[in-house]
VEXLODREN-933854 format. One record per residue (C-alpha): residue number from 0; residue in one letter; x, y, z. Coordinates in pm, whole numbers. Layout:
BEGIN
<site><i>NUM</i><aa>A</aa><px>X</px><py>Y</py><pz>Z</pz></site>
...
END
This chain:
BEGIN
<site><i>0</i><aa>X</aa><px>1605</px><py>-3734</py><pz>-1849</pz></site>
<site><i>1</i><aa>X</aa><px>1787</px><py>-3452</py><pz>-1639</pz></site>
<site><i>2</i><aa>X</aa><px>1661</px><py>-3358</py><pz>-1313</pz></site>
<site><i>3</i><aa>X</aa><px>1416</px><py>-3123</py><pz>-1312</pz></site>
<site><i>4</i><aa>X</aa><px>1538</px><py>-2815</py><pz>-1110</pz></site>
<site><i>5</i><aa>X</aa><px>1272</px><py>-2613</py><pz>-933</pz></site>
<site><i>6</i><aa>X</aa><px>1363</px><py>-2241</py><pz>-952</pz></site>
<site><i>7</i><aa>X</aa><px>1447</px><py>-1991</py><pz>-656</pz></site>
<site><i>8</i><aa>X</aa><px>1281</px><py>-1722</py><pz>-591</pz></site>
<site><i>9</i><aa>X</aa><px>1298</px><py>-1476</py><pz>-299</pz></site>
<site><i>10</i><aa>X</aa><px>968</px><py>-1333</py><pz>-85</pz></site>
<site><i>11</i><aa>X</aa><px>816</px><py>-1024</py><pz>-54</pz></site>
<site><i>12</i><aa>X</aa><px>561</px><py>-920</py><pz>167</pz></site>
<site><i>13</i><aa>X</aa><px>382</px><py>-616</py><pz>99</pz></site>
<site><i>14</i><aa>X</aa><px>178</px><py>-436</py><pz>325</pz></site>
<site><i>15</i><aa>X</aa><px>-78</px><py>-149</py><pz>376</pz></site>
<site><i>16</i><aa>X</aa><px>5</px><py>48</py><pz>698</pz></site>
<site><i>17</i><aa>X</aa><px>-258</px><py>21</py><pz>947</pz></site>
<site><i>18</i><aa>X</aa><px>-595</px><py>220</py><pz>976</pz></site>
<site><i>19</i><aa>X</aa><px>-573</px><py>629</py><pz>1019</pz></site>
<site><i>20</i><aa>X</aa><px>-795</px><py>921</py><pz>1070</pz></site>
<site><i>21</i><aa>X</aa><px>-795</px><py>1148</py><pz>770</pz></site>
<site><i>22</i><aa>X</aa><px>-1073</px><py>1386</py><pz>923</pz></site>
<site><i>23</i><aa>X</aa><px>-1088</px><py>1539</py><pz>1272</pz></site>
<site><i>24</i><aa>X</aa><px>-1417</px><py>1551</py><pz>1444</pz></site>
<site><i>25</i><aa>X</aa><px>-1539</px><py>1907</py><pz>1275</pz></site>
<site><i>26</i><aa>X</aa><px>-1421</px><py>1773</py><pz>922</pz></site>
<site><i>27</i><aa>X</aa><px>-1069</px><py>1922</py><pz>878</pz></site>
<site><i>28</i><aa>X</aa><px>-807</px><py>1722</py><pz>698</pz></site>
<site><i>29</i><aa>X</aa><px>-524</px><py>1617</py><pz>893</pz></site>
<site><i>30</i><aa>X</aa><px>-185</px><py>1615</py><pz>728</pz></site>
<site><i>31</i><aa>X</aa><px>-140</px><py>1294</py><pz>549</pz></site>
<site><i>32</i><aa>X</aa><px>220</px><py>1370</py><pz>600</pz></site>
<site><i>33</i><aa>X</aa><px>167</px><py>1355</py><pz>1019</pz></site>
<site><i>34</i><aa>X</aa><px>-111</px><py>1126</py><pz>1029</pz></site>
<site><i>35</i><aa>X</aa><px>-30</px><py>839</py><pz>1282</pz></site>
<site><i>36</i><aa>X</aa><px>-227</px><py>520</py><pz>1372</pz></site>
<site><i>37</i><aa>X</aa><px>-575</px><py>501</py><pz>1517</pz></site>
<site><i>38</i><aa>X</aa><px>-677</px><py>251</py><pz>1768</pz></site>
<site><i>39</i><aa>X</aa><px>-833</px><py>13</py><pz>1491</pz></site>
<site><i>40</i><aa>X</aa><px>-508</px><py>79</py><pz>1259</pz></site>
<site><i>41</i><aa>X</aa><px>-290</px><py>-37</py><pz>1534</pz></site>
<site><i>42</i><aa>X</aa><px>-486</px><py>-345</py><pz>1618</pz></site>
<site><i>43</i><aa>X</aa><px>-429</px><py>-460</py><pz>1265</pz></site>
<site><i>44</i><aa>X</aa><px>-70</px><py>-373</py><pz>1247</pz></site>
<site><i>45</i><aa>X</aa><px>-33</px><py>-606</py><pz>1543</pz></site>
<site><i>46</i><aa>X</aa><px>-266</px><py>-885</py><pz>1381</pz></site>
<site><i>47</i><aa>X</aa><px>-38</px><py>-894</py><pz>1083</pz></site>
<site><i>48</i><aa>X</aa><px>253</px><py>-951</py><pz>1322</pz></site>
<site><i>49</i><aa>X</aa><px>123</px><py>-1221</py><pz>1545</pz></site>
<site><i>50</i><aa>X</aa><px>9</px><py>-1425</py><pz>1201</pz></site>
<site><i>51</i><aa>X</aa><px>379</px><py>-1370</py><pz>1094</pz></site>
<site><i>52</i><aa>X</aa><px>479</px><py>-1508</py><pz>1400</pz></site>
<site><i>53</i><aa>X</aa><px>215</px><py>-1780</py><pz>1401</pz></site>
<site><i>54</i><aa>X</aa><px>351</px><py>-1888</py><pz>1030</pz></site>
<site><i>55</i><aa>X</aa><px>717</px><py>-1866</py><pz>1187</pz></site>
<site><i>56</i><aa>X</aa><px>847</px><py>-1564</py><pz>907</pz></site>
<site><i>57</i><aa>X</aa><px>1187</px><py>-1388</py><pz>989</pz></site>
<site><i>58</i><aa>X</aa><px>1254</px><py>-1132</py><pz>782</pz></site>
<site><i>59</i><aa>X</aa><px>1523</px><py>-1037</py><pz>629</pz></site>
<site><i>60</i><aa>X</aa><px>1464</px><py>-652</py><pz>600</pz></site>
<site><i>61</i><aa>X</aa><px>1239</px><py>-463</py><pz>683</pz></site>
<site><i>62</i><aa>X</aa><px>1117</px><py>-115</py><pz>422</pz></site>
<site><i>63</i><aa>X</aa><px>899</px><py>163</py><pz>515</pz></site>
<site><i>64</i><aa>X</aa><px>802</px><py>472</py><pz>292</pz></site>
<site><i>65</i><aa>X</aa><px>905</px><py>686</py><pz>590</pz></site>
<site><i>66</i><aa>X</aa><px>568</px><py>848</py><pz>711</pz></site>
<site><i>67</i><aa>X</aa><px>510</px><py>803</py><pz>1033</pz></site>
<site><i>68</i><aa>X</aa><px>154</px><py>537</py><pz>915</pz></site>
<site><i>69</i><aa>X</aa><px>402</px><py>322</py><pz>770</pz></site>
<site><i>70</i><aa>X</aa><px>718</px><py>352</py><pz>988</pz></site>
<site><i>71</i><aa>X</aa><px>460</px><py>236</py><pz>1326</pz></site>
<site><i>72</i><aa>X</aa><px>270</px><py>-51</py><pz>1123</pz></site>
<site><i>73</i><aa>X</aa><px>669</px><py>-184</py><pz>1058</pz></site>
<site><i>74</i><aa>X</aa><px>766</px><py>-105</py><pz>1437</pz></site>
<site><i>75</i><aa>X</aa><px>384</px><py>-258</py><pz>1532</pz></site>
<site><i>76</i><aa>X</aa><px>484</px><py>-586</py><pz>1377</pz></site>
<site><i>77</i><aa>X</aa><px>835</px><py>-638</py><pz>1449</pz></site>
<site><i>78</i><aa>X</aa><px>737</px><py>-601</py><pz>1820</pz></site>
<site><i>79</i><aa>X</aa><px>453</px><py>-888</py><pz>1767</pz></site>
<site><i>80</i><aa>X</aa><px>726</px><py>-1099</py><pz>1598</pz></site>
<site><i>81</i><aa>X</aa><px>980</px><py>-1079</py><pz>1857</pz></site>
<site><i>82</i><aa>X</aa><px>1197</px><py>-902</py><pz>1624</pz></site>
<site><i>83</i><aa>X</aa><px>1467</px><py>-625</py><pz>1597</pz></site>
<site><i>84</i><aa>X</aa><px>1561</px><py>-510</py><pz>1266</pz></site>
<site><i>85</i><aa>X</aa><px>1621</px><py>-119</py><pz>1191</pz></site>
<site><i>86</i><aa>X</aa><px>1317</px><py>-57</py><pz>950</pz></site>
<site><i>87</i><aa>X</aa><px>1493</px><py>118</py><pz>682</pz></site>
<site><i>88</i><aa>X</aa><px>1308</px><py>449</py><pz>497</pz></site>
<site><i>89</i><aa>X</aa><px>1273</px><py>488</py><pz>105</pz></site>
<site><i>90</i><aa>X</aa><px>1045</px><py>798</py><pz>38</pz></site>
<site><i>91</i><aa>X</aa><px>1028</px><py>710</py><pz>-379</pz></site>
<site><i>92</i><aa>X</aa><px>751</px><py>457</py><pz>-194</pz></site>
<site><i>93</i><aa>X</aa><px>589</px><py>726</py><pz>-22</pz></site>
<site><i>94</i><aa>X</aa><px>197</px><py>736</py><pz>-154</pz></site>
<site><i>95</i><aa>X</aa><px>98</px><py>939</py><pz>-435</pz></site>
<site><i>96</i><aa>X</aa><px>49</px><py>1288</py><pz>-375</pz></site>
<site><i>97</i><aa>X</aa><px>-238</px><py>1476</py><pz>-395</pz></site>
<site><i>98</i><aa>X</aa><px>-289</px><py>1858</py><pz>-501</pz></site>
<site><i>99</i><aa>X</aa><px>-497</px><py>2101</py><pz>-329</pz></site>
<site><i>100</i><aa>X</aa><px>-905</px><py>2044</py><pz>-327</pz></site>
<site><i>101</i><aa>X</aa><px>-894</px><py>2396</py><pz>-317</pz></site>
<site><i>102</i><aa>X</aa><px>-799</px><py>2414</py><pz>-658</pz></site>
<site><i>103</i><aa>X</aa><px>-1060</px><py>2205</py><pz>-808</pz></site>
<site><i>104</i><aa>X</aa><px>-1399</px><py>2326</py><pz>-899</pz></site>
<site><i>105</i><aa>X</aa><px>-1659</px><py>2152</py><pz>-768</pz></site>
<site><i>106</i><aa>X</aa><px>-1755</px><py>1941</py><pz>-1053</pz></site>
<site><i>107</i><aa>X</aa><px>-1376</px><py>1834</py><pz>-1102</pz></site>
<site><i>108</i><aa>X</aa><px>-1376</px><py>1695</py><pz>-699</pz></site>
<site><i>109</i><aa>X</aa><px>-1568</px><py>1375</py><pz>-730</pz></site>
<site><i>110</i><aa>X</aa><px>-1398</px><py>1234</py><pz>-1042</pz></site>
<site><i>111</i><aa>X</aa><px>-1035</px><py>1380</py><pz>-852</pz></site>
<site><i>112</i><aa>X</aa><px>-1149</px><py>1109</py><pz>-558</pz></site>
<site><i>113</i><aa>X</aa><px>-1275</px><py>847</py><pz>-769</pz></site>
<site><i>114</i><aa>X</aa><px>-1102</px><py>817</py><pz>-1114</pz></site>
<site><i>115</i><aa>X</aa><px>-780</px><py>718</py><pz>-971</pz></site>
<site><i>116</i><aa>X</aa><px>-876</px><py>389</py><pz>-785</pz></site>
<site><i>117</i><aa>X</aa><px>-1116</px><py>276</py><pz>-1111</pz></site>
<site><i>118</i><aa>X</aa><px>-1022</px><py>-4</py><pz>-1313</pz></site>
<site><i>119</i><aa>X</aa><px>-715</px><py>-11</py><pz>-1556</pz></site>
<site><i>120</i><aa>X</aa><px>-588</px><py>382</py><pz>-1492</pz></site>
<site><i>121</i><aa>X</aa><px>-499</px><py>614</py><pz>-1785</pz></site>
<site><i>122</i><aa>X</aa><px>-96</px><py>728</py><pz>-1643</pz></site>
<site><i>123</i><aa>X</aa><px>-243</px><py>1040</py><pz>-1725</pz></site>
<site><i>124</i><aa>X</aa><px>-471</px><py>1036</py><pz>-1439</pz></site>
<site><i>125</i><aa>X</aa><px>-414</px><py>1275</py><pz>-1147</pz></site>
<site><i>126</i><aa>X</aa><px>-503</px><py>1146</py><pz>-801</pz></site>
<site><i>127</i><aa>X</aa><px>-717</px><py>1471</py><pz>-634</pz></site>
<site><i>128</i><aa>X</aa><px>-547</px><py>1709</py><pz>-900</pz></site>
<site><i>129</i><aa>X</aa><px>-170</px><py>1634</py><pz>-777</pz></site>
<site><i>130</i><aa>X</aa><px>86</px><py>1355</py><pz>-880</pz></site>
<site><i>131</i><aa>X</aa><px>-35</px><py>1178</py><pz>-1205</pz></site>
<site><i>132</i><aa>X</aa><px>-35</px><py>761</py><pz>-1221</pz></site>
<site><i>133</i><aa>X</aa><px>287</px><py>777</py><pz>-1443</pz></site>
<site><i>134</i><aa>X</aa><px>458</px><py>1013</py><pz>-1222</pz></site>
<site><i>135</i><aa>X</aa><px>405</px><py>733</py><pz>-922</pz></site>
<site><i>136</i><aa>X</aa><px>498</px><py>467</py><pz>-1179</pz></site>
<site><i>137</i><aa>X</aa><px>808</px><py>662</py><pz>-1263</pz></site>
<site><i>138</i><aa>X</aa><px>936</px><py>635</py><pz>-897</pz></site>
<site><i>139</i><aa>X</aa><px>826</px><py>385</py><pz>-782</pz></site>
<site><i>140</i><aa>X</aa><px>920</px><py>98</py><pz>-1011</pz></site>
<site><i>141</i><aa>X</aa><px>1290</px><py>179</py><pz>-1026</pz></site>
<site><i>142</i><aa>X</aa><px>1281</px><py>115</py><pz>-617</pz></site>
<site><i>143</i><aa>X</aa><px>1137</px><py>-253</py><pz>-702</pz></site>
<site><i>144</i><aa>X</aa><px>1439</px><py>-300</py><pz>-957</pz></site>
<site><i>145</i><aa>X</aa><px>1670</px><py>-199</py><pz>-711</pz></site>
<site><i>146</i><aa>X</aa><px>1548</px><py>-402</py><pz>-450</pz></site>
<site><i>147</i><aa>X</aa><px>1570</px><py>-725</py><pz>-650</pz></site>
<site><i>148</i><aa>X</aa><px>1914</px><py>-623</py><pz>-767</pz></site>
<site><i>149</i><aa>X</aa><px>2042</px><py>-661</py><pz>-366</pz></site>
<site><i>150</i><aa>X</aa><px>2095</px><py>-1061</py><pz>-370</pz></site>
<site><i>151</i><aa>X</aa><px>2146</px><py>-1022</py><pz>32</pz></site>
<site><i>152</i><aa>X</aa><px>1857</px><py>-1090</py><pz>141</pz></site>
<site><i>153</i><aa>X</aa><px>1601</px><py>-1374</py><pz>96</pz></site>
<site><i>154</i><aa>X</aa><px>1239</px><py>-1234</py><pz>309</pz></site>
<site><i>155</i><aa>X</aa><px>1163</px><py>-868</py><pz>282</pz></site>
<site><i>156</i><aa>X</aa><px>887</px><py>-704</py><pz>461</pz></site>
<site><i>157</i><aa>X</aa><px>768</px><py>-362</py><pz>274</pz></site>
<site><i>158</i><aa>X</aa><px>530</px><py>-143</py><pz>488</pz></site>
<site><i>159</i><aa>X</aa><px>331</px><py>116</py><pz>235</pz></site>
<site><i>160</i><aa>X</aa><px>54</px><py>275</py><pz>99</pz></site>
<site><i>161</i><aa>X</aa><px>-257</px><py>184</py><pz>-138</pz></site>
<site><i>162</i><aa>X</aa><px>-160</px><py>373</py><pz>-429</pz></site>
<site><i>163</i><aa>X</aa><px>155</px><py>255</py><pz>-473</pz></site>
<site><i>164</i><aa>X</aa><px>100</px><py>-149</py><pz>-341</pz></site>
<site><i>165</i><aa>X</aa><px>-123</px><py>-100</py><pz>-652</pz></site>
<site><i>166</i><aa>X</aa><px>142</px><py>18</py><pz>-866</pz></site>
<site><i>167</i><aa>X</aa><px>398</px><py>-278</py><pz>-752</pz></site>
<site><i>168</i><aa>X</aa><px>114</px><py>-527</py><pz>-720</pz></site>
<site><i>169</i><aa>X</aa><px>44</px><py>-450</py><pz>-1100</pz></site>
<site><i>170</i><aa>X</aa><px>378</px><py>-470</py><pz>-1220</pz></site>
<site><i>171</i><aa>X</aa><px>383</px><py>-805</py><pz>-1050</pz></site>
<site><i>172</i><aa>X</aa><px>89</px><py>-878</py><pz>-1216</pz></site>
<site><i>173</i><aa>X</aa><px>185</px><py>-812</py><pz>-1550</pz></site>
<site><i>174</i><aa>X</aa><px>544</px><py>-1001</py><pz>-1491</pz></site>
<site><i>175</i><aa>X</aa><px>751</px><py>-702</py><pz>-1448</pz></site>
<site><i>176</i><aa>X</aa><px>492</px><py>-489</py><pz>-1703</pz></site>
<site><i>177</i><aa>X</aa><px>394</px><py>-146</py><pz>-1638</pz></site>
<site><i>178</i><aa>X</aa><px>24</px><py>-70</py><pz>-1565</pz></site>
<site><i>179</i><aa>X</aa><px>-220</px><py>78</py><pz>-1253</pz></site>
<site><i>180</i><aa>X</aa><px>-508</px><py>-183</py><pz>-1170</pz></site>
<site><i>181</i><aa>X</aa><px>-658</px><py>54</py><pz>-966</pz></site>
<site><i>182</i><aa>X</aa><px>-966</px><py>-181</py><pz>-847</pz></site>
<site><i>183</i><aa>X</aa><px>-721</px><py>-411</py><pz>-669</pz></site>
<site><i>184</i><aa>X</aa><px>-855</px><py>-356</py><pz>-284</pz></site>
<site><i>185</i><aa>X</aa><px>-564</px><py>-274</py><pz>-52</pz></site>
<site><i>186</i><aa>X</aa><px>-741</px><py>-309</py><pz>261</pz></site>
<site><i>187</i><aa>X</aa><px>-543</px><py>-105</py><pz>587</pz></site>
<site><i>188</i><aa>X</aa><px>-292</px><py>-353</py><pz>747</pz></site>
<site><i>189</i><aa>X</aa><px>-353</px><py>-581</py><pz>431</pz></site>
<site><i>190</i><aa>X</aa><px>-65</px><py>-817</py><pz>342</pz></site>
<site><i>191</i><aa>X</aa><px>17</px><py>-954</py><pz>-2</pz></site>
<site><i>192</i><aa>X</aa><px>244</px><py>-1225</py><pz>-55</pz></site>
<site><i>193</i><aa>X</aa><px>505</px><py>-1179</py><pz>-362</pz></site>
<site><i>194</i><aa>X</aa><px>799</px><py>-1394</py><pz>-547</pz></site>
<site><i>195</i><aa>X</aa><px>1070</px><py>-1297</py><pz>-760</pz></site>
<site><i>196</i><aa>X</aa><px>1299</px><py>-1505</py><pz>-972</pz></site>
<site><i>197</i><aa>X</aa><px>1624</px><py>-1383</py><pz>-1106</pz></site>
<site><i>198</i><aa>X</aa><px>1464</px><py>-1297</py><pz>-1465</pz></site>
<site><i>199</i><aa>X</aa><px>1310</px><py>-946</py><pz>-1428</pz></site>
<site><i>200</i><aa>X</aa><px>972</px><py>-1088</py><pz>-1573</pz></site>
<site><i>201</i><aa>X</aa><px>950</px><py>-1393</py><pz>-1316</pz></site>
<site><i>202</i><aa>X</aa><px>725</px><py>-1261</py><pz>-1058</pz></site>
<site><i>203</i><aa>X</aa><px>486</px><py>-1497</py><pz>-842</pz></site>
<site><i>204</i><aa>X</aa><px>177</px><py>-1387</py><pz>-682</pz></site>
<site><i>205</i><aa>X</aa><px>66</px><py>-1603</py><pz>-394</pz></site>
<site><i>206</i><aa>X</aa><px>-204</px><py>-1349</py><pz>-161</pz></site>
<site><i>207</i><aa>X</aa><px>-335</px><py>-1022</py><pz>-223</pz></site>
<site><i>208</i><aa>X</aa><px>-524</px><py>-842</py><pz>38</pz></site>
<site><i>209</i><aa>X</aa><px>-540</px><py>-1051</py><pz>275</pz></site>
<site><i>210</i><aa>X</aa><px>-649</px><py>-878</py><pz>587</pz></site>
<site><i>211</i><aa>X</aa><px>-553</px><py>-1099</py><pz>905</pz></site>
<site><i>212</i><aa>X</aa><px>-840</px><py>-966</py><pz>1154</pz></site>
<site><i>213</i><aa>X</aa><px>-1112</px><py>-1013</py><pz>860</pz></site>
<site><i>214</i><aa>X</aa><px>-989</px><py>-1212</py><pz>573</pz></site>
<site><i>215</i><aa>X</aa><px>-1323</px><py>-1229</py><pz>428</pz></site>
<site><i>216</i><aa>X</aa><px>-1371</px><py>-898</py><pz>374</pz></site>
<site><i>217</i><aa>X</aa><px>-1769</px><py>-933</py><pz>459</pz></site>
<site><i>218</i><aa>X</aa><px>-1853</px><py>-581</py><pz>570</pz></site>
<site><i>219</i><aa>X</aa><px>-1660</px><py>-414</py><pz>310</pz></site>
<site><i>220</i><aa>X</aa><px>-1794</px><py>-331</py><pz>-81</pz></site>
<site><i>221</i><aa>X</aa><px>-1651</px><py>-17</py><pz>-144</pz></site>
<site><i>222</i><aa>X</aa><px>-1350</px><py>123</py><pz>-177</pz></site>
<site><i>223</i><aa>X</aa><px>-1087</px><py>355</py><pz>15</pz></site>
<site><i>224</i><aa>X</aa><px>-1170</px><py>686</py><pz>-196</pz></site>
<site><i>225</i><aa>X</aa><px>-1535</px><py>600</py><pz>-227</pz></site>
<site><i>226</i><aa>X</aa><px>-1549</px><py>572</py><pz>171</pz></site>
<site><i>227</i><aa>X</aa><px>-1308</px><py>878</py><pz>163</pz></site>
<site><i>228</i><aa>X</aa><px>-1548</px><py>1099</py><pz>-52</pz></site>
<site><i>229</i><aa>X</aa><px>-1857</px><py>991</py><pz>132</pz></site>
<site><i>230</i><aa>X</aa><px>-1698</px><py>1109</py><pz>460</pz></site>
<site><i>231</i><aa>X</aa><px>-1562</px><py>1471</py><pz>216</pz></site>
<site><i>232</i><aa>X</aa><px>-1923</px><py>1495</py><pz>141</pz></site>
<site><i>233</i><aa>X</aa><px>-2066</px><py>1492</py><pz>478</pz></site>
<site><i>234</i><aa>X</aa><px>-1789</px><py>1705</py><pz>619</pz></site>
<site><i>235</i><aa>X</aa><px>-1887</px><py>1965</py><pz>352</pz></site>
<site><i>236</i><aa>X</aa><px>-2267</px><py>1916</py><pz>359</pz></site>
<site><i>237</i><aa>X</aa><px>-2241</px><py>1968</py><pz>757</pz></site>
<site><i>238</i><aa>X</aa><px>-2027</px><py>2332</py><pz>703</pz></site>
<site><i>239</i><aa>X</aa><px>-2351</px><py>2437</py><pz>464</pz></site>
<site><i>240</i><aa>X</aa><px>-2588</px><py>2370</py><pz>725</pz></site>
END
């Protein structure tokens, strides 16, 4: 009998960017565009770097989307690594893009927050009346193709966003298949742990979500846009009082 050859497969982490404040104190957006770390967000980008260094990873490259969340949660845990790699930018990764609440009528605004992030999601689906799931899919999958076409490197560190760690975490999923799982948690500074073969359908998944300063996830039972819409609600219910 022939020797059994075990096949090769490169790694990919994935990770949510650290923690952020979407709301100032009197309820205003900020610009998700702008948005940069808060305390807690940059305590967990540097918790996902010192277990990277505990576990001894180099990486290879190093990916942000390019907002400024994403390109500090990369810098965040290169530093805790002992690393320097320039963290290169592709904005088809950037997060899908929401429209203007203004636009919505008031019945349309809870499903706009919810609907997007629950269960398998129609690529129909607009997240807050913007950027529809198969408009993410659309650019963001041809990135991932890309990527595994560059035989250069064998560790790659991608820093992104929720939406679309969803999007590549269900193509990964479905072995290189095209679908939105949108109940998959992607907690902020979560890392995910990915292989890919040299067949476009030999994908790997070792970790998802796993969240280095609470891996249990004990406090948490809801998700990003449901905690997001609570905090909409009580921004809005405070400018009717």
């Amino acid at each position: 009998m022939a020797q059994y050859q075990l096949p090769k497969r490169r790694r990919i982490f994935l990770m949510r960017h650290g923690d952020v404040t979407y709301f100032d104190d009197s309820g205003r957006a900020i610009d998700p565009e702008s948005v940069p770390l808060n305390a807690r967000g940059r305590e967990e980008a540097s918790a996902a770097g010192r277990e990277f260094a505990a576990g001894n990873v180099r990486f290879d490259r190093v990916i942000a989307s390019g907002l400024p969340r994403t390109l500090e949660t990369a810098q965040r845990v290169l530093e805790a690594t002992s690393q320097s790699i320039d963290v290169e930018v592709w904005p088809e990764w950037q997060e899908i893009r929401g429209g203007k609440l203004k636009d919505l009528t008031v019945s349309d605004i809870e499903r706009a927050f919810l609907s997007v992030f629950d269960g398998v999601v129609p690529e129909e689906t607009r997240f807050l009346g913007g950027e529809t799931i198969g408009e993410l899919l659309d650019r963001a999958l041809p990135a991932v193709a890309r990527l595994r076409e560059d035989r250069s490197w064998d560790t790659v560190l991608l820093v992104l966003h929720g939406g679309v760690n969803r999007a590549l975490l269900s193509h990964a999923i479905t072995a290189g298949g095209r679908a939105f799982f949108g109940h998959l948690s992607q907690a902020t500074g979560c890392i995910n742990a990915l292989d890919v073969g040299d067949k476009p359908a030999d994908w790997v998944v070792h970790a998802i979500n796993h969240s280095p300063p609470s891996p249990l996830h004990a406090d948490v039972r809801n998700t990003t846009m449901e905690l997001l819409y609570a905090q909409f609600v009580r921004y809005k219910a405070g400018d009717m009082n």
